[in-house]
N, C-alpha and C positions, 0 to 999 in steps of 0.2 A: 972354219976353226971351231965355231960353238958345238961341232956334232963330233968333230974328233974330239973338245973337252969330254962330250959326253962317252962317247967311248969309251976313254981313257980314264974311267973310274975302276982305282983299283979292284981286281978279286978281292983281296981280304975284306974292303968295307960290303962288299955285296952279301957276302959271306955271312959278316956279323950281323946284319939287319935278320937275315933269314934265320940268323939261330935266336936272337931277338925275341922275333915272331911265336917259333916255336915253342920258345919259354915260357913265352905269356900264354899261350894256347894250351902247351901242358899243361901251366898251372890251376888256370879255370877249369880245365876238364879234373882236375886230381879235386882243388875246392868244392865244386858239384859232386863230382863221387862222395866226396865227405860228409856234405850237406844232406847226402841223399839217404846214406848209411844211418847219420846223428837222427834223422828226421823222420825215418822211413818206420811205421808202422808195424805193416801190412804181412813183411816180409816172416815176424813174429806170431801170427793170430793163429787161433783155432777157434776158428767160426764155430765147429759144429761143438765143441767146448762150454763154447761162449753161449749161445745159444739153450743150450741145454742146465747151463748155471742159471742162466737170468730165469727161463721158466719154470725152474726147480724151488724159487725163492717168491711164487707169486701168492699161494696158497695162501691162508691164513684161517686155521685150523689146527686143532688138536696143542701140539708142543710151541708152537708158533703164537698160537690166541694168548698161552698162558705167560709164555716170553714177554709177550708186548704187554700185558696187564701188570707183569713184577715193573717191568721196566718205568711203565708208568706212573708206578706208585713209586719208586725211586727218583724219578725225573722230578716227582709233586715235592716228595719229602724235600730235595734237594734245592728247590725253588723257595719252597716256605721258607728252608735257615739260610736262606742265600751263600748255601755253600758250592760252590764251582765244581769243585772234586767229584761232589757225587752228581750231580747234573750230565759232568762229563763221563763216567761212571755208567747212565742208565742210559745214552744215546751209546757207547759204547754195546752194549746188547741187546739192543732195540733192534726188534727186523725188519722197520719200517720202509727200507730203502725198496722193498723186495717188487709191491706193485709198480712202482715209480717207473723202476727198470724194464720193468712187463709192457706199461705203457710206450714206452721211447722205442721199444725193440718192436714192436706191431706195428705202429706208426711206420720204423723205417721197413720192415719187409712186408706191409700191407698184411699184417696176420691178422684177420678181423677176429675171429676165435679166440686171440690169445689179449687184442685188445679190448673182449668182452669181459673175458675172464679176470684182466687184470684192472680194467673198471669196477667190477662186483666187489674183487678182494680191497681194492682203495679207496671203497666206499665200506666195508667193517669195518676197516684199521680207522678212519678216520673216527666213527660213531664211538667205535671201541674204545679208543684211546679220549674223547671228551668226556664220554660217560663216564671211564673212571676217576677220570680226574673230577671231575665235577662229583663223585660220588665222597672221594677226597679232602676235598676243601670245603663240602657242606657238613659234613662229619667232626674235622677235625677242629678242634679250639683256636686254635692258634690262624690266624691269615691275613698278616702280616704283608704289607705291599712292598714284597722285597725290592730291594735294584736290579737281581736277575728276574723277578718279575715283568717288572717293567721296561727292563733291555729288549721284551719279544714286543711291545704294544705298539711302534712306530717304526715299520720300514720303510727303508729309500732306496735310492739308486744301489748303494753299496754289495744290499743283499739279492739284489739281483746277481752282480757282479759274481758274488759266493758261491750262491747257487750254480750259477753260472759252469765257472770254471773248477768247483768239485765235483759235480757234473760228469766234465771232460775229463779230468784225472779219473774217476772211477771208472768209467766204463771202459775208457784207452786201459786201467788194471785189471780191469774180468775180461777182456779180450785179450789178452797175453797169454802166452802158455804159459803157466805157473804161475797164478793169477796173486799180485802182491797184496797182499793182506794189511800190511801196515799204509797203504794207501787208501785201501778200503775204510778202516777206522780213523785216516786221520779226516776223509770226506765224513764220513758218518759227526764228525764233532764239529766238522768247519759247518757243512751246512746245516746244522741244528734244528733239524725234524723235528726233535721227540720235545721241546721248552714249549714250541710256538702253541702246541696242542694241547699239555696241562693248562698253559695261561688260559685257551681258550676256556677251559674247564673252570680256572678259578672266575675269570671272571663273568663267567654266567652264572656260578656256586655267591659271588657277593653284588649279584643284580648288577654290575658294571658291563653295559655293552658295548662301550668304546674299547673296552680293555679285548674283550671277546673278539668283535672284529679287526679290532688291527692286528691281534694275533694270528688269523684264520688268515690275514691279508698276507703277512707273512709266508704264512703254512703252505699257500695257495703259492707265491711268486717259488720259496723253494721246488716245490713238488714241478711246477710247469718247466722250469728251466732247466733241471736234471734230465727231465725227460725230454727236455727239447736239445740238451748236447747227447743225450743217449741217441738220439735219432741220427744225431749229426754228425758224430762218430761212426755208429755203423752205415751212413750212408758210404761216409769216406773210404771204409774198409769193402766197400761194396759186395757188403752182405744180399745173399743168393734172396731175390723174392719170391713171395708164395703166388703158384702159379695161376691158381682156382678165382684169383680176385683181378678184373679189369684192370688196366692201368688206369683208364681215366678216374674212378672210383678213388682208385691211390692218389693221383695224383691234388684231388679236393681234398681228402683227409690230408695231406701233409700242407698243405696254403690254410687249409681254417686253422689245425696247430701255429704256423709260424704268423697269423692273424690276432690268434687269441694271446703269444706272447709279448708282441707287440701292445695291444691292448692293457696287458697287465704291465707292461712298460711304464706307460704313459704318466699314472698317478703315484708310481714308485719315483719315476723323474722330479716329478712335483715338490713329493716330500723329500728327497734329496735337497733339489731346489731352496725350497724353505730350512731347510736345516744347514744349510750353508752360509745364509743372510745372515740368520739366528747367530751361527759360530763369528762371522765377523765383524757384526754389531755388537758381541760382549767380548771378544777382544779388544776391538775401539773403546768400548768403553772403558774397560781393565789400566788399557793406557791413559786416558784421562784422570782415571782416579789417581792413577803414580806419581803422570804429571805433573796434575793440576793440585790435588785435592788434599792428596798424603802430604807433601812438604809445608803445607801452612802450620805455622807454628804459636801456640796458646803464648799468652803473656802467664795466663795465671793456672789453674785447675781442668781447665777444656781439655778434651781428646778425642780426637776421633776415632770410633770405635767402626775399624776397615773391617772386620770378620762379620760385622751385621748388614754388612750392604748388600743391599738389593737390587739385582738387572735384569729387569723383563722385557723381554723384546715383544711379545704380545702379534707375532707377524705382521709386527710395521705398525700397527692401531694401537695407538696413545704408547708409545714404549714410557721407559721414563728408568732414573738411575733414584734410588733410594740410600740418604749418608744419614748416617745416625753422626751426633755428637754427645757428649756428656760432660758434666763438672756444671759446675757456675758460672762461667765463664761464655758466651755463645761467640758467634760469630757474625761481624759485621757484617750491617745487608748492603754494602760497597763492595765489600769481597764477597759475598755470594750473586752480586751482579756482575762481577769481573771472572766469574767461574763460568755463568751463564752466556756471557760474551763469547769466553775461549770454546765453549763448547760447541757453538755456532760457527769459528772459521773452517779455514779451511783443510784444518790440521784434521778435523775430526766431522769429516763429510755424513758418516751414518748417524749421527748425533743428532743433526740440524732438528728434527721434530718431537726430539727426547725431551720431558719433560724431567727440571730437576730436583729430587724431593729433599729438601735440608730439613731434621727431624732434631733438636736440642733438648737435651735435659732439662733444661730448667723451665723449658717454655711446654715443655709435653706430658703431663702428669700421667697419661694410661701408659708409657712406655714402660717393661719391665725392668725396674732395677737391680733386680736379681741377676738380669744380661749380666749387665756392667759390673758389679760383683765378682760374676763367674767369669768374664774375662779377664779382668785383674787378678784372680787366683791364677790364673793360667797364664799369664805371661812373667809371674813371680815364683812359680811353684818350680821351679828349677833350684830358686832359691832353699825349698823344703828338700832338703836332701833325704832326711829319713825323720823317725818319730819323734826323735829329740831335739832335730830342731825347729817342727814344728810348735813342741812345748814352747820350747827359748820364746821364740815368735810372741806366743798368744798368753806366754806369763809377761813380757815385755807390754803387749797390750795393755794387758791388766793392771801394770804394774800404773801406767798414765793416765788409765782410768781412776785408778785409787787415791792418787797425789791429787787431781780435778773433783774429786766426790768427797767431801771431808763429812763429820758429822759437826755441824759450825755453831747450831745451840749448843752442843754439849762443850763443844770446845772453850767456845767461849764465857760458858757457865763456871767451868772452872778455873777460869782464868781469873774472871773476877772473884772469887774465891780466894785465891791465892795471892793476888796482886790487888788490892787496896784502891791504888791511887791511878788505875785504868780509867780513863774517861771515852774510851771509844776501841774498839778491836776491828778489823776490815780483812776480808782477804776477798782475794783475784787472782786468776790464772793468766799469768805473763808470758807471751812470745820472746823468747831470747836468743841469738843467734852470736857464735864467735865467728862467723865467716867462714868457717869450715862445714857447721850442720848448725841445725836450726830446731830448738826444744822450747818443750811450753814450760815454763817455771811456779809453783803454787808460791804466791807471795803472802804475806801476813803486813798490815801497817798499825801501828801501835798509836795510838795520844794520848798521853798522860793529864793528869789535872795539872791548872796551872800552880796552885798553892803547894803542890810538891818540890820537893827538894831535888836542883837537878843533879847532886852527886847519887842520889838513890832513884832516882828514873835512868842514870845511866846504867847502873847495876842490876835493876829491875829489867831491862832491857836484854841486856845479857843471858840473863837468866830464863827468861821468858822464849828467848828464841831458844836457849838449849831443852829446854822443855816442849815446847812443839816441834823441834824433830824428835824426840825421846816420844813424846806423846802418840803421834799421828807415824813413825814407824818412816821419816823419809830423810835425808841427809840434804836433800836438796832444797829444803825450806828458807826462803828469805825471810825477813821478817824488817821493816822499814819504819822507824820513830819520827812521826810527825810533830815538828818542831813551832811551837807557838809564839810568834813574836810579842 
């Protein structure tokens, strides 16, 4: 019975499975043809093209030498005023790419010849291109430690990466037929040849030799990894080798290449490494100060002044978080032991050995007051719209200044002058508040003699107040009769 069910399995389902099959089978072969078309190279190149461009470009000499000298006097200008435009500007015709390319293509087709040659030339470009800069920034007045300066002094993993994969777009564009130009200059900007070499220049032009080698370290991870996707590229396209050079010979020149990149890996990993800790240890912190530190709130004059704070991460040795505060007012050492608590759980793990610097106005006499000053213009100066109401502003100063500052001999010289039966004159500058706003008020207190008559000390009173606002130019004068029992 079980073998007749089997039997008896219709044609049509047989049928379906099989065109099933096929479907699925067409479609991965159709996916692959796609994949292979989207992917494919090779099918595109002109070796002998390609070839003939990269060694045309190794030279450095004549219009070439003078190319790379404007450029790098452009790339210097352009670093000193930190402007990006023209930086981006002078890598744009710079022909520094030209040996890099010479190297990566002899490497992969074992042209010892052409990687002798292109040794010699990238070893000018390099001299050439520091000299001038360095001839540069010893000359020039101005040398100023831009932020594009010192964008070239610290590489890490990233500019490997750069180097890397501009690299691989370039030279996958000079092996194309019709070799794409705008790929060409956008590698020439991404991996930034012509910066790392001026800096070297400035910073041996102002005796800084961290600045010189980390640049050079730079210079060094770009140049090696261009020419190590140049290699890697045309091995893929499997460019024809030269036939006059051993294999085994090739085959050690391309292991100490992908040896010595590796090698320049390692201390690029590092500082990647380190600048990763660095990024999330002042993040951590950023959020503690939000947290913890920004929401406490002054009873009287205090403020914490967040635009002066300081976060050094120090590579892990003594980091520590730097709060300035200001006013008269400071802040409890209960709450800056309850800051120092929360900075230790577990909210804020990269903190545990940060030390925390609370810095107070009133307790810190070297600290600049002028900060605090210029911070307060600046979070008010919105308020200054334009010139007139800065006047408004600083005649309203003055105006409180003048009601506070009287001339009080003279005042009161004429007062007894005029008024006889004065036995005392007093004034004080009074806090007054209607619960809306809160002003200082200049007070005057009067005492008469007792032997006076008091229907004429009331009048004399009178009078005397209307005379010291007429006198002293203020409407807001009190003036208070102290009464002798």
């Amino acid at each position: 019975m079980e073998e007749n069910g089997k039997n008896n399995i219709p044609p049509n389902q047989t049928d379906s499975g099989e065109e099933v099959k096929k479907d699925i089978q067409g479609l991965l072969g159709s996916t692959k043809k796609f994949l292979l078309e989207l992917l494919d190279i090779r099918s595109n190149t002109d070796q002998d093209a390609t070839k003939e461009a990269i060694i045309a470009d190794i030279p450095f000499k004549g219009h070439t030498s003078w190319i790379l000298i404007c450029s790098i006097f452009i790339a210097s200008i352009g670093l000193n005023a930190n402007s990006t435009a023209v930086v981006i500007g002078a890598m744009l015709i710079s022909p520094l790419m030209g040996p890099i390319l010479g190297i990566g293509l002899s490497l992969a087709v074992n042209d010892v010849d052409t990687l002798r040659r292109s040794l010699k030339n990238f070893t000018v470009m390099v001299v050439l291109s520091v000299l001038t800069a360095y001839l540069f920034f010893a000359i020039f007045p101005l040398r100023d430690e831009s932020s594009e300066l010192l964008a070239r002094t610290a590489p890490d993993i990233r500019d490997v990466l750069i180097a890397f994969f501009g690299g691989l777009a370039l030279v996958i564009a000079r092996a194309k037929k019709g070799t794409i130009a705008s790929v060409i200059f956008g590698v020439a900007i991404a991996t930034a040849l012509m910066p790392p070499l001026c800096t070297v220049g400035f910073g041996l032009a102002i005796g800084n030799y961290d600045y010189a080698s980390g640049a050079m370290y730079l210079f060094s991870i770009n140049t090696i990894f261009i020419a190590l996707a140049t290699f890697l590229v045309l091995k893929l396209l499997r460019f024809p080798m030269v036939r006059y050079v051993n294999s085994q010979k090739r085959r050690l020149i391309g292991r100490l290449a992908s040896l010595f990149a590796v090698l320049v890996m390692i201390p690029a990993g590092m500082t990647f490494w380190d600048a990763l800790q660095e990024s999330l240890f002042r993040k951590q912190a950023q959020r503690f100060i939000e947290d913890k530190i920004a929401p406490y709130q002054f009873e009287g004059s205090g403020r914490f002044m967040e635009d002066f704070t300081d976060i050094e991460f120090n590579k892990g040795e003594n980091p520590f978080i730097e709060l300035v505060f200001m006013g008269n007012e400071t802040v409890p050492d209960n709450v800056i032991a309850t800051w120092k608590k929360q900075k230790d759980d577990g909210s804020f793990d990269r903190l545990k050995n940060t030390e925390l610097h609370i810095i107070q106005g009133s307790k810190n006499e070297q600290l600049d007051q002028l900060k605090y000053v210029d911070q307060l213009y600046e979070t008010q100066k919105t308020e200054l719209l334009d010139k007139d109401a800065r006047i408004k502003v600083l005649e309203g100063e003055l105006d409180k200044l003048g009601r506070l500052s009287i001339p009080f001999a003279d005042v009161s010289a004429e007062a007894i002058t005029n008024y006889g039966n004065l036995e005392s004159l007093g004034f004080s500058p009074t806090i007054q508040t209607d619960f809306k706003k809160i002003d200082t008020i200049p007070v005057f207190e009067v005492k008469w003699k007792t032997d006076a008559k008091r229907v004429q000390t009331i009048e004399d009173t009178k009078k005397l107040h209307a005379w010291l606002k007429l006198r002293l130019k203020d409407s807001t004068i009190q003036l208070k009769e102290i009464v002798q029992d």
